[in-house]
N, C-alpha and C positions, 0 to 999 in steps of 0.2 A: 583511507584504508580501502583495500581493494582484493577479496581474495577470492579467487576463483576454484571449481573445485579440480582437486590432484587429478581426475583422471576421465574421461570420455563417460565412463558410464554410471560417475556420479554425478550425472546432468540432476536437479532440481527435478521434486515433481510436483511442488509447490512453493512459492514464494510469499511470503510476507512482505508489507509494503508500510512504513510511518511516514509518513509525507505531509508535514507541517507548513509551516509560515517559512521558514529562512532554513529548515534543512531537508532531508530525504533519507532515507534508511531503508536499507532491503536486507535481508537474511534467505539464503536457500535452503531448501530443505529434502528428506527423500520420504519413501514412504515410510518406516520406520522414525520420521520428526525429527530424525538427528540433524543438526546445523552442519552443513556442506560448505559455506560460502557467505561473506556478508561485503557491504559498501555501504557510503555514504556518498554525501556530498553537500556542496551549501545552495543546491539546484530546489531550493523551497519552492511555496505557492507563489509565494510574492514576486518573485523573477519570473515566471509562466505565464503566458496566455494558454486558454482554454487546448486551442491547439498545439501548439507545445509542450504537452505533457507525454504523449506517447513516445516522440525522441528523445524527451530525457529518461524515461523509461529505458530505452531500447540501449542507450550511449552506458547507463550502468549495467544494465543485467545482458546485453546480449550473448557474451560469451557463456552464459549460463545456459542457454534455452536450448532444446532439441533440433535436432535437424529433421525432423518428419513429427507433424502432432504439435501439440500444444499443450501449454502448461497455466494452470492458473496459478492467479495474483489475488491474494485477496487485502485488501488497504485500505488504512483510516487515517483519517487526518484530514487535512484543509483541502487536499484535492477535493471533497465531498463536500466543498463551500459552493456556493451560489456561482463565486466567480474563480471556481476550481475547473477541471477537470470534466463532472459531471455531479448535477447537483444531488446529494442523498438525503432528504428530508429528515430535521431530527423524528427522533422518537420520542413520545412524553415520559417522565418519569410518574409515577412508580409505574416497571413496566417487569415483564419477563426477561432474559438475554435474548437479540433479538436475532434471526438469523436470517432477518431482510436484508436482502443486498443488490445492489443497483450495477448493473452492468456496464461497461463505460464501452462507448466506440473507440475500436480498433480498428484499423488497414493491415497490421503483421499479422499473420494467419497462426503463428508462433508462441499468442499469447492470448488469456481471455482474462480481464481486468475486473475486479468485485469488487465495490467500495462498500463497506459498512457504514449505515448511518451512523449519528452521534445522539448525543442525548441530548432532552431539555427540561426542565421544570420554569413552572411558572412562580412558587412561592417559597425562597426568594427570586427571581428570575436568575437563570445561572444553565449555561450548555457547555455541554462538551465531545469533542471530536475526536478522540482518542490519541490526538497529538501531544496532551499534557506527560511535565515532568515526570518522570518514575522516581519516587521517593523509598527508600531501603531505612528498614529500620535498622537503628543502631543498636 
């Protein structure tokens, strides 16, 4: 699925990014939060090297981005593994929401990249990247 937005100057002025083990997810969005645009793909962590991520970035969302300036991304998931993207150090649990976020290097001048750390507890030991399923109550 692939849908761009209707028209020139509902360019995104933020992106959303879930970028897991074996899939990818972007959502556009404007300043008012309304969803503009979304995509997928099965362009996960596990197909990437480190460098690799920025063009699979750029191959989903380009026709999204501005033509002058730039737009952030902010994105969780396995890109923020050790052997992702760039590494986000979890957080410990019990913690506040946290709103550390680790800047990843880019070359397009078009886009600034934020990865959110993940979580960890030690007792039971148990992390999370914010990749996990979304469960809907019934």
């Amino acid at each position: 699925m692939h849908h761009v937005p209707d028209s020139p100057d509902q360019t995104p002025t933020w992106i959303a990014v879930d970028w897991g083990t074996s899939n990818f997810r972007a959502w556009g969005f404007d300043d008012s939060d309304r969803l503009l645009c979304e995509t997928r793909s099965d362009q996960g962590m596990s197909k990437l090297q480190p460098q690799d991520f920025e063009g699979a970035l750029l191959r989903a969302i380009d026709s999204w981005l501005p033509k002058s300036g730039h737009v952030a991304i902010y994105a969780c998931g396995m890109l923020g593994a050790r052997q992702g993207w760039i590494e986000a150090p979890y957080a410990k649990v019990p913690c506040r929401p946290t709103t550390d976020l680790i800047e990843a290097p880019t070359e397009d001048k078009r886009i600034r990249v934020f990865v959110l750390a993940g979580l960890s507890q030690s007792a039971p030991n148990d992390v999370m990247r914010g990749e996990e399923p979304r469960w809907r109550a019934l």
